[in-house]
N, C-alpha and C positions, 0 to 999 in steps of 0.2 A: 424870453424869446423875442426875436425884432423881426422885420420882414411887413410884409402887406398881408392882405384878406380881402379878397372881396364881400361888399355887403349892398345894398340898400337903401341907398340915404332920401328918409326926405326933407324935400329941396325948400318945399313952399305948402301951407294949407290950399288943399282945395281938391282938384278932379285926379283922374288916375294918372295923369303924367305929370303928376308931381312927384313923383320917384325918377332917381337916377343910378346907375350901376356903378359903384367907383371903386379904385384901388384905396382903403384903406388901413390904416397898422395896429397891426395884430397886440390886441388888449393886454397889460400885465398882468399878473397873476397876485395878489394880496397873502398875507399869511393861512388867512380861511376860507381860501377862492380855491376853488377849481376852472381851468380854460378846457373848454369845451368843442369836440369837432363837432359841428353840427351838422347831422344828417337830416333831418326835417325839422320843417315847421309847421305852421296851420295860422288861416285866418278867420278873426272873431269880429264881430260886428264891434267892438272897443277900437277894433284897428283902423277900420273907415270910419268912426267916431273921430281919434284922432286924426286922420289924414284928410276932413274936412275944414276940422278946428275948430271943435268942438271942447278940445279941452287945452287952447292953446297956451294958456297961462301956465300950463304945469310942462310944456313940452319947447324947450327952445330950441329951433333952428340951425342949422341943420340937425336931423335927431335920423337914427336906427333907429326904428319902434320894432313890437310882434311881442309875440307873448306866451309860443307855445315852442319849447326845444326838448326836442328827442337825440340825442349824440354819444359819445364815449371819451372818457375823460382822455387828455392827452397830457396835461402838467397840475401839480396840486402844490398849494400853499405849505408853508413849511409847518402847520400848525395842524393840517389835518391828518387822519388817521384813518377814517371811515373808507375812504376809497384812494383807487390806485389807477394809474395808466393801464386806458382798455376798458377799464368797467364804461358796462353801456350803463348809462342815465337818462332820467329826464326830469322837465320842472316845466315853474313858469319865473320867469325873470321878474326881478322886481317893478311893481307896476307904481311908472314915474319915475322911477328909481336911477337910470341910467339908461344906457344903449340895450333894445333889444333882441329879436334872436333874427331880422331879416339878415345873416351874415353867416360868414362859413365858418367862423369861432366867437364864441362866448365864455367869458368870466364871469360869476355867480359864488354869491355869499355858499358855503357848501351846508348849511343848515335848509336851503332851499330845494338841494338834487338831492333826489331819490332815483336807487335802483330802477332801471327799465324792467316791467313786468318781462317773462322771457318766452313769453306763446304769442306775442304782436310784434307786428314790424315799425320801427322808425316811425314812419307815416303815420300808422294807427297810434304810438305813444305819442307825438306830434300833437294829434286829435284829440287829447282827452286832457292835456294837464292845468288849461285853464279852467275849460268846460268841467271836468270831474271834480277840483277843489271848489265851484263854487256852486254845482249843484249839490257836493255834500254839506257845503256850509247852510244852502237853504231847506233841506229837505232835511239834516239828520241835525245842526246847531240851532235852525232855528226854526223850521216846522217841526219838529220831535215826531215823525212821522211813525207812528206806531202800526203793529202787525195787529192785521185784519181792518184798517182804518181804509177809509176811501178817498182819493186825491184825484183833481184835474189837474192835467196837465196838457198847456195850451202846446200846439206848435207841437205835435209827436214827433214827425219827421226831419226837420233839424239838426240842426249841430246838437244843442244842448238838449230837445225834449227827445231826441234819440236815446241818450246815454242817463236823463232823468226817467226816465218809462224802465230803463232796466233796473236802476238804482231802485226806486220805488217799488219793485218787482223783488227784489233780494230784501229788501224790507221788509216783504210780506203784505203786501197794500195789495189794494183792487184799484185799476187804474183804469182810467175814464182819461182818454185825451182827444182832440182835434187836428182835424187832417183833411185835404182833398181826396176826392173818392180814389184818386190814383195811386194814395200811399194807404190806403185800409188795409191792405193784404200786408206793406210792409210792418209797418206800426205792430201790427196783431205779432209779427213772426218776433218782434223783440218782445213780447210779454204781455202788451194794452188787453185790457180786459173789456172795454166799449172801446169804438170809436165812432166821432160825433164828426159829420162833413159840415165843418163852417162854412163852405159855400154855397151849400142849400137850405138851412134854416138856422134857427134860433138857439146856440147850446144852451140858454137858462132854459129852456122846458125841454129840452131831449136831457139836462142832468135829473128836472123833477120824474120825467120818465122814468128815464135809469137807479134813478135811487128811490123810484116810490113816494116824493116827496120829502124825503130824508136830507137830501144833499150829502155833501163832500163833506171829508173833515180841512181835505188842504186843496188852496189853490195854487197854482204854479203859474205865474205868468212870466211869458217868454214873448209876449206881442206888444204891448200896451196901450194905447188908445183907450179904449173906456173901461179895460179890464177890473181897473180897481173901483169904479164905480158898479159895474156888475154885480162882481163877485158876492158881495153879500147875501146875493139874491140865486145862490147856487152850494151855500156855504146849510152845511147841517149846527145846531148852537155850539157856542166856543171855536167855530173855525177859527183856520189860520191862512192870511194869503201874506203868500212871499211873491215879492215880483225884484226881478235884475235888470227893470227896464226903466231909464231914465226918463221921465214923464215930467214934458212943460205942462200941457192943457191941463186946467182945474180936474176933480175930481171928485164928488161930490159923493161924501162916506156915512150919510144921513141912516141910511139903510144896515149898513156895521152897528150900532148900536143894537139891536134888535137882538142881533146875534149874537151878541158877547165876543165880537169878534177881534183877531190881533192881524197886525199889519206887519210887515217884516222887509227890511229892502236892504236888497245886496248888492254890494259891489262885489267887490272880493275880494277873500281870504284865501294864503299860501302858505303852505309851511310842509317839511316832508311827513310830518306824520299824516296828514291827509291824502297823499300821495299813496304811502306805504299801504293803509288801506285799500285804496284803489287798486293797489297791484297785486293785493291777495284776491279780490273778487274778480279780477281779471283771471288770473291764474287759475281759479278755480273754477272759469270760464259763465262768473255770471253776467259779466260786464263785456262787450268789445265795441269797441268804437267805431263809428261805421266815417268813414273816406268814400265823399259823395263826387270826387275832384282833384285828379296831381296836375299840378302845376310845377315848372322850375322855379327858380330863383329871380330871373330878368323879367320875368314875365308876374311879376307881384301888382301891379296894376290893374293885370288882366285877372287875376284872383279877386281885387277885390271888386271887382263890376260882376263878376261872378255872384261872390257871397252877396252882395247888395240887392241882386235880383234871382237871388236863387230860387224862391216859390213857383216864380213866374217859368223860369227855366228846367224845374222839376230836380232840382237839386234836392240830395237827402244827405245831411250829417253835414261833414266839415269839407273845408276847402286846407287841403294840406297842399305843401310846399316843396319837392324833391330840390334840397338844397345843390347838389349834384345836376339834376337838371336833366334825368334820364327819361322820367315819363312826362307827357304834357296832355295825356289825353283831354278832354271834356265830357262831363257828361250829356249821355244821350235823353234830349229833353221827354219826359213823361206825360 
């Protein structure tokens, strides 16, 4: 297929008008690709990672980046067989891999898309397909989060400790997470079994509370700052902390010993069998992905000054994208 596409480009590392809106041409299609209409996206804090330049050596100039598409197939490689023109999908693009999903068509290796669960819309499957593959990677590949086992999870109300608090929940866990008092009420309504207000005391002794002195078996970090140095000191023996947060400042893990403790760190991992999962627990309504923010497509800068200060603005879940450009609301700060 020839023709243009609008997308997204960005121009330059740095603030949010380093994006620009351009006619660009409409991607070929490989033997095992599928091109993709894209109906949403969503933004992850990896996006404003790279849109600082933070990982500029893996990203050349001008680049589409994003990392979350929710669409319906429109053309398939001559090699595939699993899907057809129409089928709704979603995924997440390969990460570094090429041009991402800020654009109104996508081509992706077709081992990557998996079926769109079919009780969420666009925007919600948008919301969940980086975020869902890499909190199953940290909670079910490599905390082994087992039923009746007790986890923190930082950052409840979030993108990711939204849809990690329900996961951990479908696993059978008792979940202990942090939040400001303004999202207690939310946090509790997706599953959390405690919640702890980080901005008025100390969660290592509101966990010794809570657990009797016991601790957690798993910590989830979603913040970092001195998380990994903590943690030890909230963990019950043989914990496990996984954290997805890139962390310069030392960390001094003197205290892990004690506990027999394991450390585990994610980037991410994609593939559709972890999708496919995600969209039976969706389906079966243990999962939904909460859309804290529609933004259009032009307006991708303004998203991510959004997500960059969402605490502050009482943002809860994801910052999604109506590729289309129909709603713009904002959320109403909390």
């Amino acid at each position: 297929m020839n023709g243009t596409m609008k997308a997204i480009v960005l121009e330059k590392f740095g603030g949010y008008d380093a994006f620009e809106l351009r006619d660009v041409p409409v991607p070929a299609v490989g033997p095992r690709q599928v091109r993709v209409r894209v109906h949403a996206t969503a933004i992850n804090p990896l996006d404003y990672q790279i849109r600082r330049g933070d990982y500029a050596d893996y990203v050349p100039l001008p680049a589409i980046i994003g990392h979350d598409i929710s669409g319906v197939v429109e053309e398939k490689g001559a090699d595939v067989s699993e899907f057809e023109a129409g089928d709704e999908v979603y995924y997440t693009p390969k990460i570094f891999g090429g041009p991402g999903s800020y654009a109104e068509q996508h081509v992706a290796d077709a081992g990557l898309v998996a079926r769109k669960p079919r009780n969420i819309s666009h925007l919600e499957a948008a919301s969940l397909t980086l975020v869902g593959g890499t909190i199953w990677e940290a909670l079910v590949s490599r905390a082994q989060l087992a039923v009746h086992e007790t986890i923190l999870i930082h950052g409840g109300a979030g993108g990711v400790g939204s849809v990690a608090i329900q996961l951990a929940k479908a696993m059978g866990a008792r979940v202990i997470t942090t939040a400001r008092s303004s999202n207690h009420v939310f946090v509790r309504s997706l599953g959390a079994d405690e919640v702890i207000d980080y901005t008025s005391g100390d969660y290592v002794s509101a966990v010794a509370d809570l657990t009797h002195g016991q601790g957690v078996n798993v910590v989830f970090d979603t913040i970092g700052g001195d998380a990994l140095t903590k943690s030890p000191l909230v963990l019950a023996d043989a914990g496990r902390v996984v954290s997805i947060v890139d962390i310069a400042q030392p960390q001094n893990l003197i205290e892990a010993w004690g506990k027999n403790a394991a450390y585990h760190f994610v980037f991410t991992r994609q593939n559709r069998g972890k999708l496919d999962v995600l969209t039976n627990l969706v389906e079966r309504g243990l999962i939904k992905p909460v859309v804290g923010a529609v933004l259009p497509l032009a307006r991708i800068g303004e998203a991510h000054e959004l997500l960059e200060g969402g605490g502050f603005r009482g943002l809860r879940g994801k910052v999604a994208i109506d590729v289309a450009g129909q709603t713009v609301d904002l959320p109403t700060p909390r």
